[in-house]
Structure formats: C-alpha cells, structure tokens
N, C-alpha and C positions, 0 to 999 in steps of 0.2 A: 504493500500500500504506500508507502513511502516516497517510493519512485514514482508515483503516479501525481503525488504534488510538487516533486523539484520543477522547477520553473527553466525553461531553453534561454538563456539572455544572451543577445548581441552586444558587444561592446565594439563600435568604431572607432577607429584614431588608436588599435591596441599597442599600437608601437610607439604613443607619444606619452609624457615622465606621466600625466595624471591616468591616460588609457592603461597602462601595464599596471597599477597600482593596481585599479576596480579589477582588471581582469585575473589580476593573481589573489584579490582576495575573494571574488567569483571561487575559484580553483581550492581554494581552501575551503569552502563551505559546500564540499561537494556533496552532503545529504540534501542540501537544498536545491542547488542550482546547477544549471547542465551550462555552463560558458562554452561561446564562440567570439570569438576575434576575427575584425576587418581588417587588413591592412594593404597599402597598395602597388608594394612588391614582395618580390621574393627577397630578395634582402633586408627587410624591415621582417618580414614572417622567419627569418634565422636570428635574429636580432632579439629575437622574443620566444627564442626556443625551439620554433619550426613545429608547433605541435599540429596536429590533423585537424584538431577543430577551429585552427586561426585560417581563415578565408582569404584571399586575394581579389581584390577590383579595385574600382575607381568610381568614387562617389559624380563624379561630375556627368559618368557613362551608365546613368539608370541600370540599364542591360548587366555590367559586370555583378552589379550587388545584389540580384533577386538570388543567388544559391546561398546565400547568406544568410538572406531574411527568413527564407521560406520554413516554417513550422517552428519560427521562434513564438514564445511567450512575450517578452519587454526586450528593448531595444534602448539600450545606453549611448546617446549621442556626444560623440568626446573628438571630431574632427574640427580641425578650427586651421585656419591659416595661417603659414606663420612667416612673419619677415626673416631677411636674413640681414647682417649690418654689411657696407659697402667698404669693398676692398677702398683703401685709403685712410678711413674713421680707425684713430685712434683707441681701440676699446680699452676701460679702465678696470670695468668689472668682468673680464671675459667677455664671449664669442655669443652669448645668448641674450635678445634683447631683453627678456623679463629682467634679468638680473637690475636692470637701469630702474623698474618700474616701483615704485615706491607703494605702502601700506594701502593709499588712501586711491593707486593707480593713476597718479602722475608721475611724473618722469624726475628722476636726482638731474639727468643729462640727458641731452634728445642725441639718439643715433643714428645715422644715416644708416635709412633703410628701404630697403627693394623686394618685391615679391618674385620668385620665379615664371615663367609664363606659366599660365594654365594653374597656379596657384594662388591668384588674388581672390581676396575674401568676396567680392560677389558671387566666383564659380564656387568658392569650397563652403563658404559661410550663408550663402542662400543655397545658389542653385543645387552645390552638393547635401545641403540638407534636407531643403527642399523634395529633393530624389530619394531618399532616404523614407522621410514621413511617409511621400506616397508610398513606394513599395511595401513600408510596415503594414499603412493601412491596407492596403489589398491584399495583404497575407492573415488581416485578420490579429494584427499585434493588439496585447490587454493594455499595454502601458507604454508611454515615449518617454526616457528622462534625457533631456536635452541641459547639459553643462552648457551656458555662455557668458555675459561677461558685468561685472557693476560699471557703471558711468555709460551707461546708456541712454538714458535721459537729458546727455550735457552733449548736445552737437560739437563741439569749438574742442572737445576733448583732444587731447595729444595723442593720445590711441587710431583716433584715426584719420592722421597725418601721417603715420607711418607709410613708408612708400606709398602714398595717396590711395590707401585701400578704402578708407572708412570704413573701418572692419566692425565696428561697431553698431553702424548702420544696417549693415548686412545681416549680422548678428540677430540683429532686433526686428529685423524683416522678419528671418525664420523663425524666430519663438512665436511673433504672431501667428504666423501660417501654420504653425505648430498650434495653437492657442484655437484657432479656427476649423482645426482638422475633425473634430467630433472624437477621434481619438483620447482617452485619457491618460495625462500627460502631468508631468513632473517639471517648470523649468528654473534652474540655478543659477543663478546669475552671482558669480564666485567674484568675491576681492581678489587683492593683491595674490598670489599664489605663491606658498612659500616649500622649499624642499624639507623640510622639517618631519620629526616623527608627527603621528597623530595621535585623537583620544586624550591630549593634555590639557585643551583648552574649551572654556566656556564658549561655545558658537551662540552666531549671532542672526539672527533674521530683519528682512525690513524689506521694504517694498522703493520704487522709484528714485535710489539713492540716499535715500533718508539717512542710513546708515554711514555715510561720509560725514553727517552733522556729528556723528558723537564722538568726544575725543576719546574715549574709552577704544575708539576700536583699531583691530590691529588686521595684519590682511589673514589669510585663512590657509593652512597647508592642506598640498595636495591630498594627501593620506584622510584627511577629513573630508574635503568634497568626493572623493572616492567612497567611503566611506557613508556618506549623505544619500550618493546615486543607490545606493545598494539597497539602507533602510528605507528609499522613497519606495521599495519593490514591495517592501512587506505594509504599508500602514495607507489606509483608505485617506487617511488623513492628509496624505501627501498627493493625491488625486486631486488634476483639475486646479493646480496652484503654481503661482510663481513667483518667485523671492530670490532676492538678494540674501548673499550667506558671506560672513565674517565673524571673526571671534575677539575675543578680550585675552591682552599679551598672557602668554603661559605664566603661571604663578598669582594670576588675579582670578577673581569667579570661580567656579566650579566645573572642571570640565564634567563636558556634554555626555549622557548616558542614555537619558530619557530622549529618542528620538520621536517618538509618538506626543511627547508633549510639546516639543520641538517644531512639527509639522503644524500643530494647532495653535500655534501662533499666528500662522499665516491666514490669513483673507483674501488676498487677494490672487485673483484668478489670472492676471496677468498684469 
C-alpha cells in the first residue's frame, strides 16, 4: 500500500546548486517520492550522477520534455536563466553573479553581464516555463511549485539590467500564466539565495515585497527553498498561493519546523 501513495515528482533545472538540493533530498525520502530530473544535456545528467531517472531536453523545445512529464504526480519548476559576467569585468567575488547580489537583492557591485543565445530569460523564464505548465497540464499534473524571484514588483530593479534580460519581468509573466492555468500551484518567490546549510533559520513569508520593508530580514538558503518546494507537496495549505520567502539571520527567531503553519500564513493567491 505504501507504494501506491509515493508521489512521481519532476524536478527541472536538476543540474543547477538549488535543483540538485530538492532533487537529492526527493532521493532520500524514497518511501514517499519517486524523483525525476530534467536536465539539458548529457553533461549536466553526468554532473548529477547520470542516474536513469534524470531526463534530457530542452525546455524552450515543448516536444523534448513530454517523456519527462508524462505520468508524473507534481512538477518542481527550478529553470531560470542565468547570466554569465563579460570577459574583461574585473570579478571580486568570483565567476558567479549571485555572489554580487546582496540580502535585500541589490547589487554590492553591478557586473557586466550577457546571456548566451537561446538563453535569455524570455525563452527560458517565460516561454520555457510556459512549455513546461502546459505539458504538466495535459498530463494531468496534481500540483506546479514554480521557484522565482522577490523584487518583482520594482521595475527599475538591477536584476533586470543584467544583460538586458528583464529576467524579472519574464519571471513574473510565468507565475501569472502559472496562476491562470486552473492547475494547483505553489509559487516562491525566494530572497537573496544563500549557499548555507539549512533548517537553522526562522523563515519568513510576505506577499508583493513587503518583506524588503523589515530590517529583521536576511536572504534565504538554498537548502531551505528546497526544502519549502518539497513540504508545498504535502500540505493543502500551500495550494493555490504565492509568496515571497526569507528568513531572520541564523541565531535570531526560531528556526522553521512547522511548515503547515508556515503555508497558513499566506493569503494571497498571487
């Protein structure tokens, strides 16, 4: 009987730091959940172990991602676009733009930055999520948790000046279209993202930024918004909502255990 409630989860983007998080700890709660992995080559699928259940396609190409989808339960949406900085730029903090992006998701320093072809956040952050939603929907998926981004609400944001993606924008297209889909639907909209363990810190909910107003708040590690995608699988609570997530510095509040009380926080549906 057992086997008959683990739940089939796709997790996309399995090859990127917050996608391999959710998807390894999918892999550890394997009384519950049957994980699969998208990712969009074969060198990103040996990257991540080469196992049989991580998929290869390309979110922008509808067609490659239906063997993916097909006879999953929930669908973890963790693809996002990402800059790369310009031969020339000086980096202080290392070769990775977030490192620049500060708690609150402004910038310590702006980096010159480019997207690859075929990788600017309109194809990967709309249209390839976009292509994603649908295919869920027409397979018949219980649940979408769609990962995107806080300061989305602030046009003028430094985010999206990056290589002139307005990643942001795009961003915030797809959770609507997500929002829209009749589908029931989780979406996160994560702070500053930090490499950090998880499980130590008091997390934080808010709706439309709000959460930038308090100085109390610090940005969120990945291991937590991994962590967040997972519990949205099990609690009704977390259906049909969308929220901004950050926490309070380690060593303040009480880290977060109750995530059912957590998800009831939230009101708003988008």
């Amino acid at each position: 009987m057992a086997s008959l409630l683990r739940q089939t989860v796709l997790v996309t983007g399995t090859a990127g730091l917050t996608g391999q998080i959710v998807y390894k700890k999918l892999r550890e709660r394997a009384m519950r959940y049957i994980p699969r992995g998208l990712v969009r080559s074969e060198e990103r699928k040996k990257k991540i172990g080469g196992s049989d259940d991580v998929f290869i396609g390309d979110i922008t190409d509808a067609k490659t991602i239906i063997p993916a989808i097909q006879g999953i339960d929930a669908l973890i949406i963790l693809t996002s676009a990402v800059p790369k900085i310009k031969h020339g730029f000086i980096p202080t903090k290392g070769e990775r733009v977030e490192n620049y992006i500060g708690e609150d998701g402004s910038f310590d320093e702006m980096p010159e930055t480019y997207f690859e072809n075929g990788c600017y956040p309109e194809q990967v952050d709309w249209i390839g999520q976009k292509n994603q939603i649908d295919a869920a929907k027409a397979a018949g998926v219980k649940q979408i948790v769609l990962v995107g981004s806080m300061c989305g609400t602030i046009p003028n944001h430094p985010l999206n000046s990056l290589g002139n993606g307005n990643i942001l924008v795009w961003k915030r297209k797809a959770e609507q279209y997500l929002a829209d889909s009749g589908v029931p639907y989780t979406i996160i909209r994560a702070g500053g993202l930090e490499d950090k363990p998880g499980g130590l810190r008091e997390l934080l909910v808010g709706k439309d930024d709000e959460l930038l107003q308090q100085p109390e708040l610090a940005g969120v590690t990945r291991a937590d918004v991994a962590e967040v995608c997972i519990q949205a699988l099990q609690f009704e609570e977390a259906r049909f909502k969308a929220f901004d997530l950050g926490s309070k510095p380690e060593g303040t509040g009480t880290p977060t255990n109750d995530f059912k009380a957590l998800f009831s926080q939230v009101t708003a549906r988008f």
